[in-house]
N, C-alpha and C positions, 0 to 999 in steps of 0.2 A: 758753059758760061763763058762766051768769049771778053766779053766788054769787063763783067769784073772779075776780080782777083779772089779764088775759094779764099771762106775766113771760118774761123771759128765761131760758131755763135752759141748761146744760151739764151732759148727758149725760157721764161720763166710764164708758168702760170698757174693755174686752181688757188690756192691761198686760202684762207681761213675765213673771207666775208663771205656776205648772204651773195653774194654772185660770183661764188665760188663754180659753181656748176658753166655761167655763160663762158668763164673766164676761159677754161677745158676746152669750149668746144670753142673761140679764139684761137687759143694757143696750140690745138689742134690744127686748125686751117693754115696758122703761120710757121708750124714746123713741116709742113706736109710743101708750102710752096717754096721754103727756103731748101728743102732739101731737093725738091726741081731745080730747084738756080744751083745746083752744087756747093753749096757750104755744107759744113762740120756743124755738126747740131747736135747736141744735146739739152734734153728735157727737166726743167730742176721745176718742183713743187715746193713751195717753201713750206708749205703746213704739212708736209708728209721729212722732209731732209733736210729742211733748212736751207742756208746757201752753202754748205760746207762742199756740195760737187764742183762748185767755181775755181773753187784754188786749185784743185786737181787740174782741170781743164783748161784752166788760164784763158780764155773766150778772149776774144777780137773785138766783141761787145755784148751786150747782153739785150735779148729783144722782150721788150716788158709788154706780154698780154693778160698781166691781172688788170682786176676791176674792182672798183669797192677798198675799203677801207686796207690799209696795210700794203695797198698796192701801188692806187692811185691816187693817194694822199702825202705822200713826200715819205714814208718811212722805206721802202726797198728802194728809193731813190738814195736813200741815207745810207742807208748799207751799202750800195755799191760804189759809192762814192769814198768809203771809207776802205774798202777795197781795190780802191785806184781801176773802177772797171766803167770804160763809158756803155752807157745807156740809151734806145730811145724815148723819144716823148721828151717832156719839160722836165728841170729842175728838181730840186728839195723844194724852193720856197715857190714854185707857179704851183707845184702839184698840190700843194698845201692849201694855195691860197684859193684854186679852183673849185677844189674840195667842198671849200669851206662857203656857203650861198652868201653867210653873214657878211664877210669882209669881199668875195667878188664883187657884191652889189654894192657895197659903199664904194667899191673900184670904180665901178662904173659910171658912179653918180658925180664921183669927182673928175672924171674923166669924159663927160660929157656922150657916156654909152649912153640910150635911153633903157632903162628897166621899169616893168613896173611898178609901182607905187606896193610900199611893204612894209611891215614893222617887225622887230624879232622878239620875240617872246622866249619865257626862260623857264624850265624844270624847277628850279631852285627859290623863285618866286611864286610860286604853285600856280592849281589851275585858274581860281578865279580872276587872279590879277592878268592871267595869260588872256582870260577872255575876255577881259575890260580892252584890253590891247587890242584885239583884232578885230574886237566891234567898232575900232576906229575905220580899220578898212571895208568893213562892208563885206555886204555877199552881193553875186557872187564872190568868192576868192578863192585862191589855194593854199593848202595848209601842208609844208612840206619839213622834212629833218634838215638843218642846216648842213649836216655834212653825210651824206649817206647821195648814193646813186643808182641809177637804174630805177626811180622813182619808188622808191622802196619807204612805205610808209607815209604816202604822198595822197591826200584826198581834195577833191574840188568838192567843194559847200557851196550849197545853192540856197540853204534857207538858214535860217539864223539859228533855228534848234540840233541845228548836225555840229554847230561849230566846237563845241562842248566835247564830242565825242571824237573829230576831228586832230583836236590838239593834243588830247590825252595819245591818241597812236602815233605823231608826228615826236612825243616827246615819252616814247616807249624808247625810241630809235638815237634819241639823240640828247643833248643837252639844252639845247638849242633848237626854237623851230621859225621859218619863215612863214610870213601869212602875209600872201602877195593877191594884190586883185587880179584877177580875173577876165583876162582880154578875152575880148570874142574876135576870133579871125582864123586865118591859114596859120597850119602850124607848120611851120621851115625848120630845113638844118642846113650846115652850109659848113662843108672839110675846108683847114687848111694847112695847107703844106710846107713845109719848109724851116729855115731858119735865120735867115738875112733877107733873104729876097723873099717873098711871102706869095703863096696863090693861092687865089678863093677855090675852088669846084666849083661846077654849079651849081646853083640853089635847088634841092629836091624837098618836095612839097611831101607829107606822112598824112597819109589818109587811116587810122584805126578803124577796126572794124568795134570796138568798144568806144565807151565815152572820151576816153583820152590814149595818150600813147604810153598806157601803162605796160609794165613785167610780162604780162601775154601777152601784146600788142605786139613788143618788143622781141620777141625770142620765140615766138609758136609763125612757122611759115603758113602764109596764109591768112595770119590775124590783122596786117599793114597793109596800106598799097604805097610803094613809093613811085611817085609819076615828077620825072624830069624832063623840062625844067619844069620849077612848080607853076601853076595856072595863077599866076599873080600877075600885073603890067610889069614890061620890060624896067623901067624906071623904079620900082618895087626892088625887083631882081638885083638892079645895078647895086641898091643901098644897101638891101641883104649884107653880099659879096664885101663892099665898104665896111660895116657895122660887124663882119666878121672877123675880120683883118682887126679892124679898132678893136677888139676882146681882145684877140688873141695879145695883141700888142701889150694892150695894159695890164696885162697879169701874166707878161712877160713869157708865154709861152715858147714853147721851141720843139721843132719836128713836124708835128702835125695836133690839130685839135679837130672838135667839129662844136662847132655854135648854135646852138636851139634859140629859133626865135617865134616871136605869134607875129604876122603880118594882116592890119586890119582893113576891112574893108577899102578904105578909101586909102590906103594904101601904108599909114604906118606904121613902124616898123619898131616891133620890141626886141631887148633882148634880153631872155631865158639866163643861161647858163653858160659855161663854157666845161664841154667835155676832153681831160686832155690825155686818154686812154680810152679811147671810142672804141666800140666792140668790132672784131674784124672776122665773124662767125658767116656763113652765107646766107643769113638774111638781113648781115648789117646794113648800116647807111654810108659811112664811109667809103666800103669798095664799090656799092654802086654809083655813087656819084663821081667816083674816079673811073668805073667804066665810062659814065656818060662825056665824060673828057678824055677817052680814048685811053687809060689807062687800066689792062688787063690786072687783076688781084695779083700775081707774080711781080708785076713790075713794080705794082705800090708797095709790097713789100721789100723791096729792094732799094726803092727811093727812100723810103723810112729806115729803113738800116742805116742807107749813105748821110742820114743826117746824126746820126748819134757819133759819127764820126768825124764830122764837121769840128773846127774849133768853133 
């Protein structure tokens, strides 16, 4: 490794969410190329030793490939911060706030993101009042847990009588569920990098071989097509990249993210989520879209390093 300086790192992944499992085989991929680049690695599972290997090892940084709750929601950001140990990815309060659909999408609304049109419905109000709420939205829509990922607990209702059944599983998983209409178009993602100076990737278009880009869509090679760049008009493309940048910005992200969006017909442009622990397993989206801008999976993990290091 000429160009950087061996460091120590700490690998952190598996964790205790339902995406315990993609997190492993992540945090597999990124100890296997950090230890091509010549750093000091070590492996900590917080649901198996906790962080208690950290202090032993006193790490350089700590490279965060959990997913899901505990990981990428501001709490092992919280710990290592209280640890005095930098990190990558975003914050305690982006991870949190990304996490979370309810208060991203109010982000967005005041922030002049386009999202689509949504109401949150609540556990604690039960189910009939949940369903008077979401028959405001209409079907189509999607019925998803405000803070859970990896589409976990997430159903698209096409007719009015599913919605019932719909919100009950959306709010098995959560406190809180969103009930967003229903765009019909391309479904995009779009990485960004960095943390002062910001770069889009290119826009890569997710083809499922299922209805949507659900849990096996996502993690079974073979269930996706990812075609770069995506087949939308250049001009499409441009706003993508724009509107990715704009999430990322306003929920304050830092290092790298990747932005879900649906892009419709005639060319406009939603946006989804903002993911700011993207999977980096070999059938993720992230390193592809970074090969398709010349960046080999070793190098991304290395430019991702060099930002937890950034002030």
């Amino acid at each position: 490794m000429a160009d950087q300086a061996r460091m120590k790192v700490a690998v952190l992944m598996g964790g205790s969410s339902s995406e315990r499992e993609v997190s492993l085989k992540s945090g597999a991929q990124v100890e296997a190329a950090l230890r091509r680049l010549g750093h000091e690695v070590i492996v900590v599972d917080p649901a198996t030793n906790g962080l208690s290997p950290l202090a032993d090892f006193n790490p350089d940084a700590a490279f965060i490939a959990l997913h899901g709750k505990f990981g990428e929601d501001g709490c092992i950001q919280g710990a290592l911060e209280m640890m005095g140990i930098k990190y990558t990815g975003s914050s305690v309060l982006s991870s949190a706030i990304a996490m979370d659909k309810t208060i991203s999408k109010a982000l967005f609304d005041r922030s002049g993101v386009p999202t689509p049109p949504y109401v949150v419905v609540s556990r604690r109000h039960g189910i009939e009042s949940a369903l008077e709420s979401a028959l405001g939205v209409g079907v189509p829509c999607v019925v998803k847990p405000s803070s859970q990922g990896s589409t976990v607990g997430i159903s698209i209702v096409r007719k009015s009588g599913e919605l019932k059944e719909a919100l009950r599983l959306a709010l098995e998983y959560d406190e809180e569920a969103v009930v967003e209409k229903f765009i019909e178009g391309t479904e995009v993602t779009v990485g960004v990098l960095g943390n002062h100076d910001l770069h889009a990737l290119p826009v890569l278009e997710i083809v499922p071989k299922n209805e949507f880009y659900d849990w096996e869509s996502k993690y079974t090679p073979g269930m996706s097509e990812h075609i770069i760049p995506a087949r939308i008009s250049k001009a499409a493309q441009e706003e993508c990249q724009r509107l990715a940048l704009a999430a990322h910005a306003t929920l304050r992200c830092k290092g790298y993210s990747r932005v879900d969006m649906i892009v419709e017909p005639e060319g406009r442009v939603w946006v989804l989520e903002v993911n700011t622990l993207p999977g980096l397993t070999q059938v993720s989206l992230l390193p592809d879209a970074a090969r398709a801008q010349g960046i080999a999976f070793d190098e991304l993990i290395e430019i991702l390093l060099q930002t937890a290091l950034e002030d």
